[in-house]
Backbone bond lengths (Angstrom), bond angles and torsions (degrees), N, CA, C in turn:
res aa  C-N    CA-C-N  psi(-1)  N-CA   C-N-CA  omega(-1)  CA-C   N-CA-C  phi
1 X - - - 1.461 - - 1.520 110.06 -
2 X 1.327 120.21 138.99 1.408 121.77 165.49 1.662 97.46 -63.49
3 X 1.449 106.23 139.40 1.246 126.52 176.64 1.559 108.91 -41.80
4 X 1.505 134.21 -63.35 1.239 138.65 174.91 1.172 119.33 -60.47
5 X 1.467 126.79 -33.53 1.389 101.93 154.87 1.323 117.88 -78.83
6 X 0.818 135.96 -47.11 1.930 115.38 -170.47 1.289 97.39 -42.05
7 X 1.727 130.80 -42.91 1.575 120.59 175.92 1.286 123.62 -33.42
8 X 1.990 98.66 -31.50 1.652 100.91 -161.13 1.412 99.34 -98.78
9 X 1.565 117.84 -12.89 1.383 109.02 -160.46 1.765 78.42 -99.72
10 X 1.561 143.69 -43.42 1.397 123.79 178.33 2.179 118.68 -51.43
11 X 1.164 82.47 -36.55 1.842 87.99 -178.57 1.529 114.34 -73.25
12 X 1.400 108.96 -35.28 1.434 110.62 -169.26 1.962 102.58 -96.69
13 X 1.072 113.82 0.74 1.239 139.28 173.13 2.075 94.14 43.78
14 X 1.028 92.90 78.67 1.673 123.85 174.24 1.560 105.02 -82.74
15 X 1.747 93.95 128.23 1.603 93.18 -177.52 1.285 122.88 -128.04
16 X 1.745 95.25 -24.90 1.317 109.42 171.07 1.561 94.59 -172.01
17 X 1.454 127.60 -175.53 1.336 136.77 -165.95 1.318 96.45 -37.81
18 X 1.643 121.59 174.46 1.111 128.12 149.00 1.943 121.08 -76.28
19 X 1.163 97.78 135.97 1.623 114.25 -171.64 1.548 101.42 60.19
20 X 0.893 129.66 30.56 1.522 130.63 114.46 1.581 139.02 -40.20
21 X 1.056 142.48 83.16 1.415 131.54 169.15 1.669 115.68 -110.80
22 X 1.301 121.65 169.71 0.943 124.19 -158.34 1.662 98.01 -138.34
23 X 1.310 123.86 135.25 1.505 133.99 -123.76 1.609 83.61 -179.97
24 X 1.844 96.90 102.26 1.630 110.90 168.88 1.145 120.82 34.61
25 X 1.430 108.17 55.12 1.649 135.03 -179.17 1.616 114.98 41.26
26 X 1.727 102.97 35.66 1.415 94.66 153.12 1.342 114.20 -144.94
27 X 1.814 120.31 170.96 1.743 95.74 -157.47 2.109 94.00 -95.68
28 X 1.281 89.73 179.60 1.372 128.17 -176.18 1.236 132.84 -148.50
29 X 1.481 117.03 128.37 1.907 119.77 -177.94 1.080 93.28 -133.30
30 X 1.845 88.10 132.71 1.427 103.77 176.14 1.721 95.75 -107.48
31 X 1.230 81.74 133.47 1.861 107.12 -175.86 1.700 119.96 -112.37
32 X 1.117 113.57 -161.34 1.627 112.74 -173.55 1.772 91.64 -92.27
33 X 1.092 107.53 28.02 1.951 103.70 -168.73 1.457 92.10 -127.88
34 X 1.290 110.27 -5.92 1.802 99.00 -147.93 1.208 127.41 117.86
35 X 1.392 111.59 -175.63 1.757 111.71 176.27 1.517 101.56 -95.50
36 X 1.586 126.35 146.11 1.381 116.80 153.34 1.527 102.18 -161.82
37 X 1.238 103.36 169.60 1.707 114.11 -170.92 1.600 109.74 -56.82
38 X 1.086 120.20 115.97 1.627 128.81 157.31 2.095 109.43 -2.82
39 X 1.146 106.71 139.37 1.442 95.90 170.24 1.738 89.34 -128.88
40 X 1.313 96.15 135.53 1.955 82.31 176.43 1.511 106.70 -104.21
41 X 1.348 118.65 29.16 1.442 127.83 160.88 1.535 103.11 -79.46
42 X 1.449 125.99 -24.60 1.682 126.24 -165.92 1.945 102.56 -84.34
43 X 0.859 91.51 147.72 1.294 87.88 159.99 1.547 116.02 -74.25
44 X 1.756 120.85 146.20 1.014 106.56 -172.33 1.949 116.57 -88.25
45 X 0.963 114.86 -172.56 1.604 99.23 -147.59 1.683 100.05 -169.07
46 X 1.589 101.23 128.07 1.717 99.11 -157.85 1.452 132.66 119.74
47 X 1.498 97.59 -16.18 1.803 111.47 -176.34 1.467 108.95 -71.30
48 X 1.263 93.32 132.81 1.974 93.06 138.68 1.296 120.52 -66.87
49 X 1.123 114.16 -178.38 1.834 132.32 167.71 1.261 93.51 -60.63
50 X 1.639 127.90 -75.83 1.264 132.49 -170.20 1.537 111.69 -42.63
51 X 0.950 117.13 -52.84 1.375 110.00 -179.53 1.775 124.96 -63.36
52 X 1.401 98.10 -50.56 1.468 123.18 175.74 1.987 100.21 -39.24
53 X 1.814 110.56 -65.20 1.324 129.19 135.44 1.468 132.61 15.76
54 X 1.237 103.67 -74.76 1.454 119.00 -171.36 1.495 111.61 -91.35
55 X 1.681 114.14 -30.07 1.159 115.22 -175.19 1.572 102.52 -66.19
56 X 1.754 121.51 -60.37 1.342 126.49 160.18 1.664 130.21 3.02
57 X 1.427 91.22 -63.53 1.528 128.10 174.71 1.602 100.83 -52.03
58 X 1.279 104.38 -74.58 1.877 119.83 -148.74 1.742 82.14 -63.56
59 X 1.275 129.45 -32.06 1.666 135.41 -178.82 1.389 101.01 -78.76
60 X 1.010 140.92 7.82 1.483 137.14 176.15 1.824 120.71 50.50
61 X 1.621 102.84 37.06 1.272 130.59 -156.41 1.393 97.92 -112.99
62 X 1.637 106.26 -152.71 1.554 122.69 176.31 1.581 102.61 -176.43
63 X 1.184 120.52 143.98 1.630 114.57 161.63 1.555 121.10 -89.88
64 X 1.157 99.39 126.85 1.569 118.04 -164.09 1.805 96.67 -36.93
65 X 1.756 101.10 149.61 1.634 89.46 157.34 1.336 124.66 -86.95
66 X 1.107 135.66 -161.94 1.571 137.90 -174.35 1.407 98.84 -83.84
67 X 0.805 104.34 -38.25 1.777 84.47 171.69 1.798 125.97 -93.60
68 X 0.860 128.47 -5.78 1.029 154.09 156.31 1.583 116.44 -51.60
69 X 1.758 99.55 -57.62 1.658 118.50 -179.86 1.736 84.89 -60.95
70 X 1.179 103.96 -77.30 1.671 116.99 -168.61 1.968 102.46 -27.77
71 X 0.820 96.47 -58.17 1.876 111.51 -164.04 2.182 94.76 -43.91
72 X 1.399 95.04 -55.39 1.646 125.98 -167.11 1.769 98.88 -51.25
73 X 1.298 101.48 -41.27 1.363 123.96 -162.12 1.353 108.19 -89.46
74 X 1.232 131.30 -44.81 1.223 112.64 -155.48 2.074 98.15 -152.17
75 X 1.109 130.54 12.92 1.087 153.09 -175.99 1.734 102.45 -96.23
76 X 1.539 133.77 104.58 1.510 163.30 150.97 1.121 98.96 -71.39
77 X 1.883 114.96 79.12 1.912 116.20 158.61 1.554 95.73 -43.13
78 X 1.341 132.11 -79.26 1.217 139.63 -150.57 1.423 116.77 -67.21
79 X 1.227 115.47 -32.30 1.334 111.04 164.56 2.044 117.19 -87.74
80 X 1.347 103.10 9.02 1.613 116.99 -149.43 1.446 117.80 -4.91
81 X 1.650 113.36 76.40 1.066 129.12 -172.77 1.541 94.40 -154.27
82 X 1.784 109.71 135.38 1.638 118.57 170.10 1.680 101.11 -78.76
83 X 1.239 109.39 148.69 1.544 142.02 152.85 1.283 120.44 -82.22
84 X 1.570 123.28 157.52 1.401 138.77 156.52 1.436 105.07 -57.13
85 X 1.174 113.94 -50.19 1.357 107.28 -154.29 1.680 94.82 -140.88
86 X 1.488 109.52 149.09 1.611 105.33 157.05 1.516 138.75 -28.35
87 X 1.217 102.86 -35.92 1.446 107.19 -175.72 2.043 125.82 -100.05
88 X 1.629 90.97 -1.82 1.291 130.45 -163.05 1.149 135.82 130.48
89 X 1.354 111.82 -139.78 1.606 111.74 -170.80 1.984 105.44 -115.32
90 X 1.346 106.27 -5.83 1.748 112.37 -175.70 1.920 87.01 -79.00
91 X 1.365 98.89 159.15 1.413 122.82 -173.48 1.477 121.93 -70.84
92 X 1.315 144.36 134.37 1.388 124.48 -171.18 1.579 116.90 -42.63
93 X 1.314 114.35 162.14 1.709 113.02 174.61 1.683 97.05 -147.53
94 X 1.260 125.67 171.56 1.619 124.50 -167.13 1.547 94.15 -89.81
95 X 1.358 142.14 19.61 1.280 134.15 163.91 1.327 112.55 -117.62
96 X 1.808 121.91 16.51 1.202 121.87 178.13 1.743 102.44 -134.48
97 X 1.178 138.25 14.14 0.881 149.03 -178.81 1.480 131.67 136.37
98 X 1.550 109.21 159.28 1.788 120.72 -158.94 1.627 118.03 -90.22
99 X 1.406 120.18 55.17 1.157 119.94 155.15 1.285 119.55 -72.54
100 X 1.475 111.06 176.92 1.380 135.22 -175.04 1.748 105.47 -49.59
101 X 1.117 135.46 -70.16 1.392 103.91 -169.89 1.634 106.99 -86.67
102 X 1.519 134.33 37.76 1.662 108.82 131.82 1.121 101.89 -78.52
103 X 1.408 158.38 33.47 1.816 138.04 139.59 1.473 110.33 66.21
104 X 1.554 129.90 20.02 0.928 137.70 -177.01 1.878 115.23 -82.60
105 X 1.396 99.49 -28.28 1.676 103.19 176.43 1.294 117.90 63.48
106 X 1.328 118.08 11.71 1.524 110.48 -172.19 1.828 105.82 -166.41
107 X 1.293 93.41 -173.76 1.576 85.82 172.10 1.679 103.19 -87.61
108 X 1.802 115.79 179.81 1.343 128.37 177.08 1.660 112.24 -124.85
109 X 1.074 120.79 170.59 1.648 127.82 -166.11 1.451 89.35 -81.74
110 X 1.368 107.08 133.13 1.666 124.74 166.47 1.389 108.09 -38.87
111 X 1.353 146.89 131.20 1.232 146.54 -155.70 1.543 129.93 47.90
112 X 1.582 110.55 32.88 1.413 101.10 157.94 1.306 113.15 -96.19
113 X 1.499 124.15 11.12 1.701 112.78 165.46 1.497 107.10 -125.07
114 X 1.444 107.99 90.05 1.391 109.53 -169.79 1.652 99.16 -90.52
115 X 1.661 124.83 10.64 1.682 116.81 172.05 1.779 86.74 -115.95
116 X 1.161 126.35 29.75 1.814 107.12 169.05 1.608 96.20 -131.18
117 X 1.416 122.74 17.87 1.384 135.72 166.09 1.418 100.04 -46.98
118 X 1.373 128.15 135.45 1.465 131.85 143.62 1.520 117.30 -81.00
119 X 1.234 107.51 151.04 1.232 125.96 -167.82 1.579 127.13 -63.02
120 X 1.975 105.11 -10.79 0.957 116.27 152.56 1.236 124.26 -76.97
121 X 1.036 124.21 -19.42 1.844 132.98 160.33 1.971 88.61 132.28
122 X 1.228 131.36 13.47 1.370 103.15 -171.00 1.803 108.10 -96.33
123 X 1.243 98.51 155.07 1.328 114.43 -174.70 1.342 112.50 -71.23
124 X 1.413 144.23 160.39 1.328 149.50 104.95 1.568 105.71 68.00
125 X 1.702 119.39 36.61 1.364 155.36 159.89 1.778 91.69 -45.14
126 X 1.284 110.60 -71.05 1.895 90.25 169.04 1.100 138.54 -107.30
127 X 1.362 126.42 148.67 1.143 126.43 -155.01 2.053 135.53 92.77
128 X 1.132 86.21 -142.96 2.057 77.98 179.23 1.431 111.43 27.86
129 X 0.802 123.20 -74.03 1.863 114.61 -168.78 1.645 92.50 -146.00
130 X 1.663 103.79 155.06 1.234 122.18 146.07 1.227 127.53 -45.84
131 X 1.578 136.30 114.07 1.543 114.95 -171.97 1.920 102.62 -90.16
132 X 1.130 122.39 138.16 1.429 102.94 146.03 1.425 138.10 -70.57
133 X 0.947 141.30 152.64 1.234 143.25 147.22 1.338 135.77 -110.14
134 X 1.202 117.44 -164.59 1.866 112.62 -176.94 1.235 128.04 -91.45
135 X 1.154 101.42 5.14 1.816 122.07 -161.23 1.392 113.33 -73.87
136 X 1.134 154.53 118.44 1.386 141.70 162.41 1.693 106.19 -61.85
137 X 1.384 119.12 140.35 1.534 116.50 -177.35 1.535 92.76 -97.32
138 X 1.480 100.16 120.19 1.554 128.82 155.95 1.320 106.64 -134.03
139 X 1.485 91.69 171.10 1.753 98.20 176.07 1.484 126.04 -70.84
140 X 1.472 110.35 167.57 1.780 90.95 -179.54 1.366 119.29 -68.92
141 X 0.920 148.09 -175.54 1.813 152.40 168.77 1.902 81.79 -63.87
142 X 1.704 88.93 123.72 1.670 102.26 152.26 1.834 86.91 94.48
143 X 1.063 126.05 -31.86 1.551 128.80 -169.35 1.792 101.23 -36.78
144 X 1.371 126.50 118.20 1.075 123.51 159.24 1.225 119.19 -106.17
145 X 1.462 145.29 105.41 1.400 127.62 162.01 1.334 133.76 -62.20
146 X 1.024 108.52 140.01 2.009 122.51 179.17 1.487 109.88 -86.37
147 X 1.286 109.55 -6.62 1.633 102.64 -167.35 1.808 98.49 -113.16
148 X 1.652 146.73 141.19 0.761 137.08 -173.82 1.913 98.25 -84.42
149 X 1.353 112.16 -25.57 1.706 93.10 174.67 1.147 97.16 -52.51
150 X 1.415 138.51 -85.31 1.273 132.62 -148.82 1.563 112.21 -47.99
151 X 1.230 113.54 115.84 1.111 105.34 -162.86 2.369 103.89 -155.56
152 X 1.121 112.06 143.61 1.159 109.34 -172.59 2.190 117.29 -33.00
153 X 1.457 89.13 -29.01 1.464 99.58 -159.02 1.052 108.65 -89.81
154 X 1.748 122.74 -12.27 1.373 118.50 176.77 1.532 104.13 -105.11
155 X 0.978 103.11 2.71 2.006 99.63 171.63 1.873 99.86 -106.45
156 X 1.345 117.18 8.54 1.631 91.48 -175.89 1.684 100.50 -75.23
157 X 1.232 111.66 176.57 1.493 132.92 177.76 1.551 116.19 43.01
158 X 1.374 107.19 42.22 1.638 100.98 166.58 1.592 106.37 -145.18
159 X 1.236 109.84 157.94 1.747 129.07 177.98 1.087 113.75 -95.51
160 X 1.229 127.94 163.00 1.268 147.55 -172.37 1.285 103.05 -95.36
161 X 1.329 115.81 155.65 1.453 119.67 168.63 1.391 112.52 -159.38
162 X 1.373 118.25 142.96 1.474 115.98 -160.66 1.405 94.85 -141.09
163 X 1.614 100.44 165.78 1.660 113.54 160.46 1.970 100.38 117.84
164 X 1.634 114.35 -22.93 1.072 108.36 177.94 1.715 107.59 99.30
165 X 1.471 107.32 -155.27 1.727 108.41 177.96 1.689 95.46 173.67
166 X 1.440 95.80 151.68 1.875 109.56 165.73 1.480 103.83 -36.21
167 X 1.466 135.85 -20.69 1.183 123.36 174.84 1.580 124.12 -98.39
168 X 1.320 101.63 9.57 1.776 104.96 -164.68 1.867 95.66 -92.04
169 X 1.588 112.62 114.92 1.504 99.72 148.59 1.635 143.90 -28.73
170 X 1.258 142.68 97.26 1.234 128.23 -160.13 1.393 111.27 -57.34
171 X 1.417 119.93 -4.19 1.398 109.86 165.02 1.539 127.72 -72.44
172 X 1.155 101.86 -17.95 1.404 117.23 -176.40 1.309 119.92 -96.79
173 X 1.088 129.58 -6.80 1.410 147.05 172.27 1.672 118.26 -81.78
174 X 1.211 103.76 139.00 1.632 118.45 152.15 1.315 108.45 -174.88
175 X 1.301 102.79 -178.02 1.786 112.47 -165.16 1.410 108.65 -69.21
176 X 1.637 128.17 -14.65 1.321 129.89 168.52 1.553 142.91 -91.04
177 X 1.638 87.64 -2.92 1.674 124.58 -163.09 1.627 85.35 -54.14
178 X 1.263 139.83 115.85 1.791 129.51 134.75 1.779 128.03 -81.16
179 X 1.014 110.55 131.88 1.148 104.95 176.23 1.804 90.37 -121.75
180 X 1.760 108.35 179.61 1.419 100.68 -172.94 1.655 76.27 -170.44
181 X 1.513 94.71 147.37 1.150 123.28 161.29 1.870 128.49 -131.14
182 X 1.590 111.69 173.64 1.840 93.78 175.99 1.874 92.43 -88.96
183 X 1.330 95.62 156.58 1.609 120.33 -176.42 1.790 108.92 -39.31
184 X 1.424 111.13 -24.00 1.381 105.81 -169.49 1.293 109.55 -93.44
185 X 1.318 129.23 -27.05 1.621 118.68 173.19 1.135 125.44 -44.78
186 X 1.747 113.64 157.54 1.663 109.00 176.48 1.725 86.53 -165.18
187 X 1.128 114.75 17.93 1.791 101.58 175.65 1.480 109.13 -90.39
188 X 1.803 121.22 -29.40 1.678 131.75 -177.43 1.807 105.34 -57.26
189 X 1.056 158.94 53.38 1.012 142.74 163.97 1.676 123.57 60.78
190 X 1.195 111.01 17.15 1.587 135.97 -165.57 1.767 93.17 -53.65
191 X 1.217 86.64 -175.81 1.671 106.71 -166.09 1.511 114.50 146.28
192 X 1.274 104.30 162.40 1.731 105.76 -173.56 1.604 106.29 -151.84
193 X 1.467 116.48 -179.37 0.995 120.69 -176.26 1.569 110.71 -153.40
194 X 1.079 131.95 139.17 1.600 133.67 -156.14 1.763 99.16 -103.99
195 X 1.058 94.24 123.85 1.863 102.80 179.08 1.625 95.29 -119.52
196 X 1.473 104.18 163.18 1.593 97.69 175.58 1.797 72.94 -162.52
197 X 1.847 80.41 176.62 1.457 100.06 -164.24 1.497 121.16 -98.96
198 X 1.113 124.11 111.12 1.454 119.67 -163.32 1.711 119.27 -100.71
């Protein structure tokens, strides 16, 4: 664990995901459906960074960086040309991934969008949960803002996170979309994915 989170996961007395409980020694998430037994086909859903983090770790892994996620996602070796989206450049549809209008409310089993596959072979890159990654969110090289909020001091201490979630409009989505949060959240639809170095 990074030192500051275990602070956050000892104070906030963290036990497992958020809306997680555990019910006659087996687990349970209560979702926009209700409560029901854990499926560990879903991606899990609810993390902070720190947590997302540590799990990586205890797996002898790493969470991809932002460009890395991006590369995984939307990067054609064979055509060596980037895409909009994992599956290409056509617009999401409910047989290529779990945004907001498939009406699903939750995450889906790893391989129910076997046509929103990227071409690197990864699964379900949009949608289901926000992934974190390792990235600190700054601007791109050259990024100038026009607005005085945006400003160095309100982006320190948070990560990037990409890929979208069951809650993202498909209008609002593509393979470049960043969103970012600070390291301690876990209520946004979060989630991660373990990359390692080959």
């Amino acid at each position: 664990w990074l030192s500051d989170g275990w602070e956050k996961v000892k104070k906030n007395k963290w036990k497992a995901p958020m809306y997680w409980e555990k019910i006659n020694d087996e687990w349970y998430v209560r979702d926009f459906l209700g409560i029901r037994k854990i499926n560990p086909n879903e991606p899990v859903c609810h993390v902070s960074y720190y947590e997302a983090d540590a799990y990586c770790k205890w797996a002898g892994k790493r969470l991809p960086t932002e460009a890395e996620w991006e590369k995984a996602a939307c990067w054609n070796e064979e055509k060596q040309e980037k895409t909009i989206f994992p599956w290409g450049n056509n617009q999401p549809t409910n047989e290529k991934c779990n945004l907001l209008e498939s009406y699903h409310w939750g995450c889906t089993e790893i391989g129910t969008y076997p046509k929103g596959v990227s071409s690197s072979g990864c699964q379900q890159m949009i949608g289901d949960v926000w992934e974190w990654t390792s990235s600190e969110f700054t601007g791109y090289p050259g990024f100038k803002s026009g607005f005085d909020e945006y400003n160095d001091k309100w982006f320190t201490n948070q990560k990037v996170l990409r890929g979208g979630s069951f809650g993202t409009p498909k209008m609002s989505i593509r393979g470049s979309y960043r969103n970012f949060f600070r390291l301690d959240e876990r209520w946004l639809f979060s989630g991660f994915r373990c990359a390692e170095d080959i």
